[in-house]
Biopython code that builds the backbone (N, CA, C, O; Angstrom):
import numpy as np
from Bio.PDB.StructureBuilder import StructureBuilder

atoms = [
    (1, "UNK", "N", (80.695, 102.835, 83.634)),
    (1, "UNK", "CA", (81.316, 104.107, 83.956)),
    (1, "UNK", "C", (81.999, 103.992, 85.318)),
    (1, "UNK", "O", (81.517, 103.538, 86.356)),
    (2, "UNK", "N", (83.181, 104.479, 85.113)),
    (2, "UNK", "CA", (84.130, 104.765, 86.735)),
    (2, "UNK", "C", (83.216, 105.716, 87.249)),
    (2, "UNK", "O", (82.716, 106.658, 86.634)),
    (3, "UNK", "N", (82.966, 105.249, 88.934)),
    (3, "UNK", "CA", (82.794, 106.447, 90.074)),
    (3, "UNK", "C", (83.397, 106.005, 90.967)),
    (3, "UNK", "O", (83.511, 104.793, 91.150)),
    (4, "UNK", "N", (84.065, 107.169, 91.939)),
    (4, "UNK", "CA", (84.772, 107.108, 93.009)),
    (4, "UNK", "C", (84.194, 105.706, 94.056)),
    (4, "UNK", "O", (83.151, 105.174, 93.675)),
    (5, "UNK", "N", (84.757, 105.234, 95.125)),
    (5, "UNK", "CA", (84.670, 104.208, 95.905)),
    (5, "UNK", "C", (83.819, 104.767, 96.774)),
    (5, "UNK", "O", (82.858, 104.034, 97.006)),
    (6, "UNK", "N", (83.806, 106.239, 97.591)),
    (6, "UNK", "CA", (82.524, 106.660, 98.042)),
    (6, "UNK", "C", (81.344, 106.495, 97.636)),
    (6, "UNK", "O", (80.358, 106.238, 98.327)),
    (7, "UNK", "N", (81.433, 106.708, 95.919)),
    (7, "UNK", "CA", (79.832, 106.259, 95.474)),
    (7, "UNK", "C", (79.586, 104.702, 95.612)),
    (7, "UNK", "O", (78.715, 104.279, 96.373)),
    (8, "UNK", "N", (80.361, 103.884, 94.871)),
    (8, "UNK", "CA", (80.043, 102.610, 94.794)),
    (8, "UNK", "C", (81.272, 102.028, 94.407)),
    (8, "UNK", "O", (82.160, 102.486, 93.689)),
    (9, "UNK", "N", (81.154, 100.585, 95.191)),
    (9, "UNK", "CA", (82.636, 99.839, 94.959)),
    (9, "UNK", "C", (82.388, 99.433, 93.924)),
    (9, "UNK", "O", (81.173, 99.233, 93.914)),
    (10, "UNK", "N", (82.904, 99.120, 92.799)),
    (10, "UNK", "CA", (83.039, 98.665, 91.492)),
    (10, "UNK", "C", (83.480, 96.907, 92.095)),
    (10, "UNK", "O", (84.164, 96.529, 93.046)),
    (11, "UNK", "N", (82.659, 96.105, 90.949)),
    (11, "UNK", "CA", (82.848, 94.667, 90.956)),
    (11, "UNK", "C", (84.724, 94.461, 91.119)),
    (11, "UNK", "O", (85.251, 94.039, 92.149)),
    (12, "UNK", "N", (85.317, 94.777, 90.144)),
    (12, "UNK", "CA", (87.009, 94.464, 90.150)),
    (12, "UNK", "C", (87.853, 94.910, 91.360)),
    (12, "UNK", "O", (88.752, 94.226, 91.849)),
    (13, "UNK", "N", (87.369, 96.460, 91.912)),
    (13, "UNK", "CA", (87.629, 96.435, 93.233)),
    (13, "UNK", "C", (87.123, 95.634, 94.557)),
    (13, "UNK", "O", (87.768, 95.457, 95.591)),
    (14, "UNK", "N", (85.851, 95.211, 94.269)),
    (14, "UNK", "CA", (85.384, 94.360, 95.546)),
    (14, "UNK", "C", (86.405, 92.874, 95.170)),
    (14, "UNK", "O", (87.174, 92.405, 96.009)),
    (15, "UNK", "N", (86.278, 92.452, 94.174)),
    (15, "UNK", "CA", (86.812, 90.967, 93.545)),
    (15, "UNK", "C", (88.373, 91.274, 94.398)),
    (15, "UNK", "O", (88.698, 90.496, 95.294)),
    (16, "UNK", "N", (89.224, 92.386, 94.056)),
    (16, "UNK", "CA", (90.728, 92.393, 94.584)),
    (16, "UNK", "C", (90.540, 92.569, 95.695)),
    (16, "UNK", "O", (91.446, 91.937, 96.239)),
    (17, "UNK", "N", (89.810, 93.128, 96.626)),
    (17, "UNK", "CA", (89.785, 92.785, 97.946)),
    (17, "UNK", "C", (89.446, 92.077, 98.652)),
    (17, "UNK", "O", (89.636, 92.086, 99.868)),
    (18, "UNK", "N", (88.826, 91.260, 97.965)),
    (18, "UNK", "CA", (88.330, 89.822, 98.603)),
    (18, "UNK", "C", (89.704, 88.548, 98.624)),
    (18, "UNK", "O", (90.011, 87.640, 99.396)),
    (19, "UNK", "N", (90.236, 89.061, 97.391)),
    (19, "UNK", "CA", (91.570, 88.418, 96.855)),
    (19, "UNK", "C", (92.476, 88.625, 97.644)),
    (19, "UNK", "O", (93.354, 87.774, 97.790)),
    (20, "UNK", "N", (92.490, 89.799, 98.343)),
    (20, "UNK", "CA", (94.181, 90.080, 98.894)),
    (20, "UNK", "C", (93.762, 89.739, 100.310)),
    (20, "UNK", "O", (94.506, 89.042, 100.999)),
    (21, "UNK", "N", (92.421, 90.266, 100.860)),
    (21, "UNK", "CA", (92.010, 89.231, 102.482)),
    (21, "UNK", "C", (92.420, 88.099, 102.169)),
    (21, "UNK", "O", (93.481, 87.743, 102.683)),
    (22, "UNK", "N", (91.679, 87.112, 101.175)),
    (22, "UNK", "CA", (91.608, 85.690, 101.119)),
    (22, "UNK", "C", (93.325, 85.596, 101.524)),
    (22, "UNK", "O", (93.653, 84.840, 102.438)),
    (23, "UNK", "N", (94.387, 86.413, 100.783)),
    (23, "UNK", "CA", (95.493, 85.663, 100.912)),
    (23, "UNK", "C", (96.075, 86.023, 102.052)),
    (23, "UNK", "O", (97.014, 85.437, 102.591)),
    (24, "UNK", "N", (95.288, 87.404, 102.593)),
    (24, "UNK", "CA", (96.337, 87.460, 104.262)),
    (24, "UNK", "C", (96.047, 86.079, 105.182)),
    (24, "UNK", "O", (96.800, 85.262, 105.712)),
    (25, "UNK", "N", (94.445, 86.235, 105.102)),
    (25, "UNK", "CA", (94.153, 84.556, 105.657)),
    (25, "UNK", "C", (94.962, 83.338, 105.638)),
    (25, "UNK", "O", (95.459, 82.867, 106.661)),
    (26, "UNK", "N", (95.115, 82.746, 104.278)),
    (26, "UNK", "CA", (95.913, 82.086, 104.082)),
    (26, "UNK", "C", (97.386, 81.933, 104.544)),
    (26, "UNK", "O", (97.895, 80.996, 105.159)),
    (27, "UNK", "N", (98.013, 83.227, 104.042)),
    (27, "UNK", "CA", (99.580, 83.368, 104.980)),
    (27, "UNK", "C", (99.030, 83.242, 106.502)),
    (27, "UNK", "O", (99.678, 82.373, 107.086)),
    (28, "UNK", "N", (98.253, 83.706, 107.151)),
    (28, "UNK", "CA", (98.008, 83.366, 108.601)),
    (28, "UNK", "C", (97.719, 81.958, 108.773)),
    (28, "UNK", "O", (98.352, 81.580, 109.759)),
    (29, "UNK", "N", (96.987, 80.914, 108.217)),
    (29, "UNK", "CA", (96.746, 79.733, 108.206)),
    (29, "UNK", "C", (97.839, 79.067, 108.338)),
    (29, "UNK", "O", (98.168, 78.434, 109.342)),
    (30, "UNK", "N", (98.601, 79.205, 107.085)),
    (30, "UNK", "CA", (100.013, 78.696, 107.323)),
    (30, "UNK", "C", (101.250, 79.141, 108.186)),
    (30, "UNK", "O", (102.043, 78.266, 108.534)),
    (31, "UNK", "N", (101.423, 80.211, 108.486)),
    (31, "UNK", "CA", (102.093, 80.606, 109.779)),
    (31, "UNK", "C", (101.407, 79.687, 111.258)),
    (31, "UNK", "O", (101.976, 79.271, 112.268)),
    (32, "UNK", "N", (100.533, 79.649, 110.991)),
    (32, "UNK", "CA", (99.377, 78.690, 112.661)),
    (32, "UNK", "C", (100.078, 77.283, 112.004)),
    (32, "UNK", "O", (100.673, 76.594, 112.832)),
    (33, "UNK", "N", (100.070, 76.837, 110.743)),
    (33, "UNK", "CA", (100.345, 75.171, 110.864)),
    (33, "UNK", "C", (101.709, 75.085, 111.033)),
    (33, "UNK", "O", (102.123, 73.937, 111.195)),
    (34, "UNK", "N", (102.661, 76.117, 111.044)),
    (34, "UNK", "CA", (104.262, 76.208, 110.614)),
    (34, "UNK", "C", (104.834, 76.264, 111.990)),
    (34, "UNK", "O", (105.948, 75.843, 112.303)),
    (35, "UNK", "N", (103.823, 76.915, 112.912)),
    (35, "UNK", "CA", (104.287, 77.101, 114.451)),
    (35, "UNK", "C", (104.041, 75.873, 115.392)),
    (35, "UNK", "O", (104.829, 75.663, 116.314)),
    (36, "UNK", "N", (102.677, 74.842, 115.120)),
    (36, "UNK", "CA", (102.272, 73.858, 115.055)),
    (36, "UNK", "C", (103.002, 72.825, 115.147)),
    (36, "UNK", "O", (102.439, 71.867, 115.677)),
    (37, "UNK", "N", (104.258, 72.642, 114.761)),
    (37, "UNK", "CA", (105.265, 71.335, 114.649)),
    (37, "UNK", "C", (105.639, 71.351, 116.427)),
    (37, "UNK", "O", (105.869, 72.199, 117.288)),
    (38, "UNK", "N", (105.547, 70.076, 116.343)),
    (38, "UNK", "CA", (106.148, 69.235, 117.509)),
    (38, "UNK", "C", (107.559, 69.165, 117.624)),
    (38, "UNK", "O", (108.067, 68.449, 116.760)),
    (39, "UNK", "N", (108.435, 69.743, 118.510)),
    (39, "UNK", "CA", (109.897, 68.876, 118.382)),
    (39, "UNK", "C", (110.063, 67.936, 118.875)),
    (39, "UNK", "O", (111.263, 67.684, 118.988)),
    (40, "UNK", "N", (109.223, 66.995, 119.387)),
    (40, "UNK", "CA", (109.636, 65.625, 120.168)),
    (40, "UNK", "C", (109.678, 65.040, 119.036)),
    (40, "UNK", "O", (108.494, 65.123, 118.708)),
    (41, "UNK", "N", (110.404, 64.294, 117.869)),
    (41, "UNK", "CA", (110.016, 63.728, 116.496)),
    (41, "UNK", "C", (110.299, 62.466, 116.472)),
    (41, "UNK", "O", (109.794, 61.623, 115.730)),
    (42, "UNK", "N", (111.229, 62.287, 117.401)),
    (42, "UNK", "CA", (111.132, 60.422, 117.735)),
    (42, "UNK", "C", (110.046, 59.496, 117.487)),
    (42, "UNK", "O", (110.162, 58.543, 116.717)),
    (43, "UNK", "N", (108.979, 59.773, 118.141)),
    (43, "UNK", "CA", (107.687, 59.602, 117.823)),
    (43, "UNK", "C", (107.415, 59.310, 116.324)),
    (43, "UNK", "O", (107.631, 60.032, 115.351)),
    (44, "UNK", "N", (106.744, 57.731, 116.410)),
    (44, "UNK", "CA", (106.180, 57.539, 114.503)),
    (44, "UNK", "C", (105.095, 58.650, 114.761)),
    (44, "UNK", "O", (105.210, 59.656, 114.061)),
    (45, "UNK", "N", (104.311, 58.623, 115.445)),
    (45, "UNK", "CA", (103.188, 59.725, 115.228)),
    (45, "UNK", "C", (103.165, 61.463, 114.817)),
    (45, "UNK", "O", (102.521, 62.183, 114.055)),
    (46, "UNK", "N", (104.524, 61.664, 116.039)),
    (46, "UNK", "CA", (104.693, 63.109, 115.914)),
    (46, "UNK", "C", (105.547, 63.123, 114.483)),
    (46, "UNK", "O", (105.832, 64.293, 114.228)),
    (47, "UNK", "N", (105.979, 62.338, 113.610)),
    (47, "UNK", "CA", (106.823, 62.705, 112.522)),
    (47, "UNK", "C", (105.878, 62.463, 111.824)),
    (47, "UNK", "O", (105.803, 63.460, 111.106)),
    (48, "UNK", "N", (104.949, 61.671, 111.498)),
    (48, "UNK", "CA", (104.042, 61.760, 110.612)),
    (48, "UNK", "C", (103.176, 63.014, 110.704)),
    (48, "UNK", "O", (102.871, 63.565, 109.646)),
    (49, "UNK", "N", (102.780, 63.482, 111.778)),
    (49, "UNK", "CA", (101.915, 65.216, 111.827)),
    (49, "UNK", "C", (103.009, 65.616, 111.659)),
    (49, "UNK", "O", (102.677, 66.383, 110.756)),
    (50, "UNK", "N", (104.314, 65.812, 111.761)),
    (50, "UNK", "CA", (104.503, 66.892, 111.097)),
    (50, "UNK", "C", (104.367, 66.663, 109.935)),
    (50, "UNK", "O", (103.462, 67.236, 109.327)),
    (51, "UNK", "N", (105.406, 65.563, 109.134)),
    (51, "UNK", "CA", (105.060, 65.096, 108.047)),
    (51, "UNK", "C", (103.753, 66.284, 107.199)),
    (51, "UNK", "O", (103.840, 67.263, 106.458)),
    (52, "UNK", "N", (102.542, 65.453, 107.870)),
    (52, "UNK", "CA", (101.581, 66.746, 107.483)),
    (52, "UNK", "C", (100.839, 68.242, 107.691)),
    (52, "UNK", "O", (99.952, 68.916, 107.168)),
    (53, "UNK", "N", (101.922, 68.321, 108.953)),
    (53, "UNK", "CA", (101.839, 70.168, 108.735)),
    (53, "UNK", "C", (103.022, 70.822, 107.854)),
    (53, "UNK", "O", (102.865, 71.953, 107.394)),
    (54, "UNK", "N", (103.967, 70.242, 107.673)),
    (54, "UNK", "CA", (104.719, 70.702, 106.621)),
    (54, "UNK", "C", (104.049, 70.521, 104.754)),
    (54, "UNK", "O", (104.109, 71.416, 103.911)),
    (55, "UNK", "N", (103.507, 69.226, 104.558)),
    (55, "UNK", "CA", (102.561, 69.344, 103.411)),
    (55, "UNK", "C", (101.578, 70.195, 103.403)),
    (55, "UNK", "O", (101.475, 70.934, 102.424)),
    (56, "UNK", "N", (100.735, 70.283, 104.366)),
    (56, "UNK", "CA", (99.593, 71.588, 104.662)),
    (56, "UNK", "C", (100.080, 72.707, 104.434)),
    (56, "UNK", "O", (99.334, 73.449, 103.795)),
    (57, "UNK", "N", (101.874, 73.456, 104.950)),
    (57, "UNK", "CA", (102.343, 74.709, 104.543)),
    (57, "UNK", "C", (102.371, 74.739, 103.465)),
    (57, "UNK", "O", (101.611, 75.496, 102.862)),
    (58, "UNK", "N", (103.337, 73.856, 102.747)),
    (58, "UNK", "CA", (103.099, 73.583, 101.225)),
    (58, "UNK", "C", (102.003, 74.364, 100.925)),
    (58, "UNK", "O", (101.869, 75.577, 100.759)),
    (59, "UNK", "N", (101.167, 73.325, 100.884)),
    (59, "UNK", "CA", (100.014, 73.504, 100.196)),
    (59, "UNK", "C", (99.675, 75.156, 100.191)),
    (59, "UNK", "O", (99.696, 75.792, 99.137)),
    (60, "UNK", "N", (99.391, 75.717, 101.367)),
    (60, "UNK", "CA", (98.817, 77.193, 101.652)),
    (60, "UNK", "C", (99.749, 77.625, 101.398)),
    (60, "UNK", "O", (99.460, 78.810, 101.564)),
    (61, "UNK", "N", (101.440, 77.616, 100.885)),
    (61, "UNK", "CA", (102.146, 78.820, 100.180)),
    (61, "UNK", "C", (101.791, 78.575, 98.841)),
    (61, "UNK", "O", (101.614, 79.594, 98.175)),
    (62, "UNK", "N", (101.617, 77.347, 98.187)),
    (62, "UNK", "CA", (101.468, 77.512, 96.845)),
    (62, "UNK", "C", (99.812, 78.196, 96.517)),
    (62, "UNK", "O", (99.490, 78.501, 95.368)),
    (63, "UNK", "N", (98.825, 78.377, 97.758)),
    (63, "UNK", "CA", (97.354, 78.906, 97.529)),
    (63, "UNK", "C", (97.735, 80.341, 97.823)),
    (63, "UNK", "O", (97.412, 80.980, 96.822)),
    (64, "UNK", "N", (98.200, 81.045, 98.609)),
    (64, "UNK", "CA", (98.870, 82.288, 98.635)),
    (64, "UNK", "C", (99.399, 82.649, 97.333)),
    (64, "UNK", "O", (98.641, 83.228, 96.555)),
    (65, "UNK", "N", (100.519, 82.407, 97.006)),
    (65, "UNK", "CA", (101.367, 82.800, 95.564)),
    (65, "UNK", "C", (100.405, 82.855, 94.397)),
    (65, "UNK", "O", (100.329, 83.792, 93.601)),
    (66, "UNK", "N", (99.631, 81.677, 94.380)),
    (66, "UNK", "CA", (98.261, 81.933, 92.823)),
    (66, "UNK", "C", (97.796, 82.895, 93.412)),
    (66, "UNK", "O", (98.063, 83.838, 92.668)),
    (67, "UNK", "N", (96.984, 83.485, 94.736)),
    (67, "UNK", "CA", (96.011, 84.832, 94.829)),
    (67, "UNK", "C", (96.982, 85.938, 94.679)),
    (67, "UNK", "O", (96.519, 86.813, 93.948)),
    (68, "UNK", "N", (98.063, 86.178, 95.078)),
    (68, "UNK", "CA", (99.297, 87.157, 94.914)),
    (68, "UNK", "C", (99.038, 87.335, 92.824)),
    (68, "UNK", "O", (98.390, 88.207, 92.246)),
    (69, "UNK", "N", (99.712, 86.325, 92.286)),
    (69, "UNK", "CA", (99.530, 86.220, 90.942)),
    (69, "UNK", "C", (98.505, 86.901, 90.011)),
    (69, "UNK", "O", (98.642, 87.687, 89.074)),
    (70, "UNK", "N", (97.054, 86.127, 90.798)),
    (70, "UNK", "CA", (96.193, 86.143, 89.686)),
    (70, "UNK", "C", (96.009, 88.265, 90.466)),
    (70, "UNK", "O", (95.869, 89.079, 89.553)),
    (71, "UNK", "N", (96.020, 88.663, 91.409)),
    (71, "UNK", "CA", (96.241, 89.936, 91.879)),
    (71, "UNK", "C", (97.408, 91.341, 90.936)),
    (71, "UNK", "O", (97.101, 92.454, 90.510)),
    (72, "UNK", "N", (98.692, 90.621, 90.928)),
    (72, "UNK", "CA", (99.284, 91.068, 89.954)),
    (72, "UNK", "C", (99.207, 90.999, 88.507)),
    (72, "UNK", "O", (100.135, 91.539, 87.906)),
    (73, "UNK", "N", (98.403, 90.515, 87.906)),
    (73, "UNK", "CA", (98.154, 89.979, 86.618)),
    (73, "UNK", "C", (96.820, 90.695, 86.418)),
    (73, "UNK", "O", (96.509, 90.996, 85.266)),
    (74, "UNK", "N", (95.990, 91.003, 87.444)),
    (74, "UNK", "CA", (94.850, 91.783, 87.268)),
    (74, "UNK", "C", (95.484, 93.534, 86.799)),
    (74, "UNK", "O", (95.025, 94.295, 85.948)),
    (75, "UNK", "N", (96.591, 93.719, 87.668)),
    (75, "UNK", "CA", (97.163, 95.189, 87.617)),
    (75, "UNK", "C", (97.427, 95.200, 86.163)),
    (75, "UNK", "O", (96.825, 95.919, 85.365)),
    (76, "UNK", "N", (98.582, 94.165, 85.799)),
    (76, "UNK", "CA", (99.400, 94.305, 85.008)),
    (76, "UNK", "C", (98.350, 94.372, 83.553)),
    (76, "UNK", "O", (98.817, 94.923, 82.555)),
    (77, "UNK", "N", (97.252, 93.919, 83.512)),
    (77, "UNK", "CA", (96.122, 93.997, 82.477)),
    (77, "UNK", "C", (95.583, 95.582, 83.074)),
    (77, "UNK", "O", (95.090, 95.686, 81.951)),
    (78, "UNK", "N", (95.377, 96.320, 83.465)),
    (78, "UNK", "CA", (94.518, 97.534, 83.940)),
    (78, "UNK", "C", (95.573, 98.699, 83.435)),
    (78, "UNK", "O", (95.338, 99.557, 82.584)),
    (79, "UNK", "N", (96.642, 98.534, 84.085)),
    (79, "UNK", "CA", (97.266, 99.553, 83.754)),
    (79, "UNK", "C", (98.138, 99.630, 82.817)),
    (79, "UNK", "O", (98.225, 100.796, 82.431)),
    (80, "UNK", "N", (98.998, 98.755, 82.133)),
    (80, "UNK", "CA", (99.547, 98.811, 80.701)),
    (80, "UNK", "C", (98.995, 99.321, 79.692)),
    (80, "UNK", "O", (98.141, 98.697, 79.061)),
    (81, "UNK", "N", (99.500, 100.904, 79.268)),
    (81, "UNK", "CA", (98.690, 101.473, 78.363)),
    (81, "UNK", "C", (99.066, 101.077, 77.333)),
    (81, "UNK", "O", (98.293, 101.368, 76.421)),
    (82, "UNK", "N", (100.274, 100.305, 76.918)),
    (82, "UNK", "CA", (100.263, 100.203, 75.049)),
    (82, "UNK", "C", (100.000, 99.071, 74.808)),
    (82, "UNK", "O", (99.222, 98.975, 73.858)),
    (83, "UNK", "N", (100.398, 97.838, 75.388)),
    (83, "UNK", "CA", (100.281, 96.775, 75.074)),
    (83, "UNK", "C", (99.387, 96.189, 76.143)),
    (83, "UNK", "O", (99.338, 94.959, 76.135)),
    (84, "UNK", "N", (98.682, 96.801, 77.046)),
    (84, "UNK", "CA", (97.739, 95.921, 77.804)),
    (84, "UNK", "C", (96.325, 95.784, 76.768)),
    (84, "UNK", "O", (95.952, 96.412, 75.777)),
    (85, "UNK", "N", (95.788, 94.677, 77.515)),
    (85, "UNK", "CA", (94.566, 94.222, 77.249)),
    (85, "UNK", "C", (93.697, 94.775, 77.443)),
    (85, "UNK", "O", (92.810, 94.540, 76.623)),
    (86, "UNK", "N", (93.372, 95.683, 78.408)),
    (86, "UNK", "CA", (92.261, 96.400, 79.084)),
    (86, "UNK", "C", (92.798, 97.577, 79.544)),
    (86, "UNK", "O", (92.389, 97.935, 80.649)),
    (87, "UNK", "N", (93.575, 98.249, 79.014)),
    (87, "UNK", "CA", (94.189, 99.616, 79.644)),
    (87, "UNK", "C", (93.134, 100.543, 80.454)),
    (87, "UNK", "O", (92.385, 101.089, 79.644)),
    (88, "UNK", "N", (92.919, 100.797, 81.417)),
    (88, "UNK", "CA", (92.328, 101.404, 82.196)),
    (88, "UNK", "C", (92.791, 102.196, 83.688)),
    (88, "UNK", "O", (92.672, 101.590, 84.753)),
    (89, "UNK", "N", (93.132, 103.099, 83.654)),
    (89, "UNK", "CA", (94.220, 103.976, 84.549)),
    (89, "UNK", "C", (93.715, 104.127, 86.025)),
    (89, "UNK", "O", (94.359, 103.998, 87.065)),
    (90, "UNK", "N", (92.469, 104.418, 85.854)),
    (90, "UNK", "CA", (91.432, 104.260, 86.873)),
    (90, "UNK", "C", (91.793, 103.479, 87.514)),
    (90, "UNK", "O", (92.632, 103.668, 88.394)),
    (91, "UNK", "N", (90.970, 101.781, 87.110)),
    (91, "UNK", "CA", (91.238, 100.993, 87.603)),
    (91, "UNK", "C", (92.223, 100.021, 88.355)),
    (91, "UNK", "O", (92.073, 99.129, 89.190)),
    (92, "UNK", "N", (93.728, 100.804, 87.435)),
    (92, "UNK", "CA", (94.591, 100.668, 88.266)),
    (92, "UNK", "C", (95.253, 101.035, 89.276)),
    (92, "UNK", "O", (96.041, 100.460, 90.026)),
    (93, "UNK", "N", (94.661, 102.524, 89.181)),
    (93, "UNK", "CA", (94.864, 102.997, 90.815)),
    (93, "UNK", "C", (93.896, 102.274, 91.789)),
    (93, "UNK", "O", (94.340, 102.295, 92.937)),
    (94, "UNK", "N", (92.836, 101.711, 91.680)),
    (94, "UNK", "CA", (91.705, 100.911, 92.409)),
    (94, "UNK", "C", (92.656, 100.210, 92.818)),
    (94, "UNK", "O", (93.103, 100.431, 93.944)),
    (95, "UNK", "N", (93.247, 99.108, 91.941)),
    (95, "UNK", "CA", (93.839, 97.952, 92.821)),
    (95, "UNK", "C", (94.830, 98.728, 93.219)),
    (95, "UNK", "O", (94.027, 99.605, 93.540)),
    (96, "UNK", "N", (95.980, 99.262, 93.523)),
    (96, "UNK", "CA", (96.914, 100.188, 93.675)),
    (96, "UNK", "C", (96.349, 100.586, 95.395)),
    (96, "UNK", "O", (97.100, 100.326, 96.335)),
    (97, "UNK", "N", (95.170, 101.134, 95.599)),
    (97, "UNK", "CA", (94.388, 101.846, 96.391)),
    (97, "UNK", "C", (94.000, 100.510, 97.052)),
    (97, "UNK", "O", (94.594, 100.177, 98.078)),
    (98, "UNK", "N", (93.233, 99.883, 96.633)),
    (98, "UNK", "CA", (92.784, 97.921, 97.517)),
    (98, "UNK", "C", (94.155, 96.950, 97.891)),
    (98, "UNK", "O", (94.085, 95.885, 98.503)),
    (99, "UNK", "N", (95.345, 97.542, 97.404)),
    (99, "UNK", "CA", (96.652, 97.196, 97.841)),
    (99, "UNK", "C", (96.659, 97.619, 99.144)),
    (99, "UNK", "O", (96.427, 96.999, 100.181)),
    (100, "UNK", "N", (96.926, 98.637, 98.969)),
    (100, "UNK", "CA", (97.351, 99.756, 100.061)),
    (100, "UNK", "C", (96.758, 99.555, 101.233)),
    (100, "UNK", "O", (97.273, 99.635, 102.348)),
    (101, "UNK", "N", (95.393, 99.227, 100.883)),
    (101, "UNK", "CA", (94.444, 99.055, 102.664)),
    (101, "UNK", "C", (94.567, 97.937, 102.872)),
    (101, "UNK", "O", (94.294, 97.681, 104.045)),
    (102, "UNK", "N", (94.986, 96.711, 102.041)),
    (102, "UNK", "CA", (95.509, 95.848, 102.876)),
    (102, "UNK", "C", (96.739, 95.651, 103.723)),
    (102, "UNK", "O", (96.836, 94.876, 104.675)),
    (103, "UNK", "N", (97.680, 96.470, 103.242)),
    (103, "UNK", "CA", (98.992, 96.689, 103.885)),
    (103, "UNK", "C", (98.763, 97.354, 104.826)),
    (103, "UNK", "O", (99.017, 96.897, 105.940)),
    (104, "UNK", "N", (98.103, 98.901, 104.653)),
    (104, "UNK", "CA", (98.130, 99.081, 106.057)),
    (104, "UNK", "C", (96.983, 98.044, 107.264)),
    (104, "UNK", "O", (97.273, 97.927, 108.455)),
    (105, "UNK", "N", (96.103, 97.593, 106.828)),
    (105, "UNK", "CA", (95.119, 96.532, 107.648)),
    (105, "UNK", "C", (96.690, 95.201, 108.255)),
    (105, "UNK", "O", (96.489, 94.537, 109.273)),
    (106, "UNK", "N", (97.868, 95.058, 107.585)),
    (106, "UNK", "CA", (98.945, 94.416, 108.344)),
    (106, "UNK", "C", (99.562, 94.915, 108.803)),
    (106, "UNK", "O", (100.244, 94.275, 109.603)),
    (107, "UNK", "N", (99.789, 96.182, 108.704)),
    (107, "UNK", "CA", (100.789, 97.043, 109.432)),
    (107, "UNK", "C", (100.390, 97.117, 110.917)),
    (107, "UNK", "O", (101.018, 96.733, 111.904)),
    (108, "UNK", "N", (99.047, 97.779, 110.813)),
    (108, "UNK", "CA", (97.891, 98.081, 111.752)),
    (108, "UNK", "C", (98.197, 96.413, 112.759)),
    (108, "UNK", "O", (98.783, 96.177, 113.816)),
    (109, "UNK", "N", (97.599, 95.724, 111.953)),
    (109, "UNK", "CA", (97.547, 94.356, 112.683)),
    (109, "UNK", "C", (98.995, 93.801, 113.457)),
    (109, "UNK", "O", (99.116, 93.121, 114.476)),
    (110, "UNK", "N", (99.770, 94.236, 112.772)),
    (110, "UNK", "CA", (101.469, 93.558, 113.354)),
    (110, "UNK", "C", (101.672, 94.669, 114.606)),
    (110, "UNK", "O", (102.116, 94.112, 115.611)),
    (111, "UNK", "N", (101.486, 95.868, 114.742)),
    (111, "UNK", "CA", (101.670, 96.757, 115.416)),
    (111, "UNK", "C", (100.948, 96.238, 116.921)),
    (111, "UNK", "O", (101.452, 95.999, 118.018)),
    (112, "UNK", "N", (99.907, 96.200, 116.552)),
    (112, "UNK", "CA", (98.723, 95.664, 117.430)),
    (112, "UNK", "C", (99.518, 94.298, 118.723)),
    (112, "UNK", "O", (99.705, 94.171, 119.933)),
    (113, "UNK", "N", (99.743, 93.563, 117.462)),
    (113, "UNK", "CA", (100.258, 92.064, 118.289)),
    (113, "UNK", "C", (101.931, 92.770, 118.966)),
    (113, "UNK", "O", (102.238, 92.580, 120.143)),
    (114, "UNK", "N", (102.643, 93.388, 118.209)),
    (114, "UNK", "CA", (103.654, 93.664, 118.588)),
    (114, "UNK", "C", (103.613, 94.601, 120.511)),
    (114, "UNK", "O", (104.289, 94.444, 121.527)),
    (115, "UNK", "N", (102.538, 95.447, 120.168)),
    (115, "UNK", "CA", (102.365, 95.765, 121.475)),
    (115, "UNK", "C", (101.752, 95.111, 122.422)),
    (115, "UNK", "O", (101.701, 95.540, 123.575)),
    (116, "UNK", "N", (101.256, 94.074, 122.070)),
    (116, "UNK", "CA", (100.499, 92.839, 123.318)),
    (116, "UNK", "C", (101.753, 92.117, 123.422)),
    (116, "UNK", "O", (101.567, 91.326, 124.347)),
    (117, "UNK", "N", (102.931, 91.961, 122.974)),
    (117, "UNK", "CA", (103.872, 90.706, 123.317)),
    (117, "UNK", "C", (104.626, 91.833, 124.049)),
    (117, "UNK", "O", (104.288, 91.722, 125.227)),
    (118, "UNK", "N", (105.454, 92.829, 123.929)),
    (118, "UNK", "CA", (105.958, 93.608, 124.849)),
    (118, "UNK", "C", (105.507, 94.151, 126.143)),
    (118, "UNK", "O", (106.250, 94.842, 126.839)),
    (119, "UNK", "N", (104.051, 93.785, 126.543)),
    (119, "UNK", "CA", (102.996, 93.928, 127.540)),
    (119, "UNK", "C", (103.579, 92.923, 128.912)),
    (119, "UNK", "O", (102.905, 92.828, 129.938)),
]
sb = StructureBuilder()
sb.init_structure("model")
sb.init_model(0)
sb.init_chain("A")
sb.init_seg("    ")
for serial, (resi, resn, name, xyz) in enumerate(atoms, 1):
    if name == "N":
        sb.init_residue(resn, " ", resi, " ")
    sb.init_atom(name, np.array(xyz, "f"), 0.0, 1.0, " ", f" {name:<3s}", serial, name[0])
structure = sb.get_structure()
């Protein structure tokens, strides 16, 4: 049975919010390895790290895009009433609603940094 998020978080809502942190993380991981590059590149050494902070971005955009995915693919099963799998209206305002507080949790967060660099 659906109850509101005051009573109790439901498993699919805790699961998508663990999902959409995991991927702000990630985009932050890779923004830290993307800023990370050396421009001295002459260097066999410094071209080989970059070499592998550019494979490392790789890597963490293609781990971002699957949690984005398997996130949209959760909606797109919840709320499709004729042809979804699991039509459930509820639940799609849940993720809809576990969207939302992550956006604003970046909004919040960009705002934050934005006023420490103008400081």
């Amino acid at each position: 049975m659906y109850v509101k998020s005051d009573v109790r978080k439901g498993l699919l809502g805790r699961m998508l919010t663990e999902l959409l942190d995991t991927r702000v993380m990630v985009k932050q991981a890779m923004k830290r390895a993307h800023d990370n590059k050396v421009s001295k590149a002459e260097y066999p050494f410094i071209k080989w790290l970059n070499s592998c902070l550019q494979t490392l971005t790789k890597i963490l955009d293609a781990r971002q895009l699957g949690l984005k995915y398997i996130a949209n693919v959760t909606y797109g099963y919840t709320s499709a009433t004729f042809s979804g799998r699991m039509p459930a209206v509820e639940i799609a305002d849940s993720i809809v609603q576990s969207g939302r507080e992550t956006l604003e949790k970046v909004r919040s967060n960009s705002r934050s940094l934005d006023a420490r660099s103008q400081d």
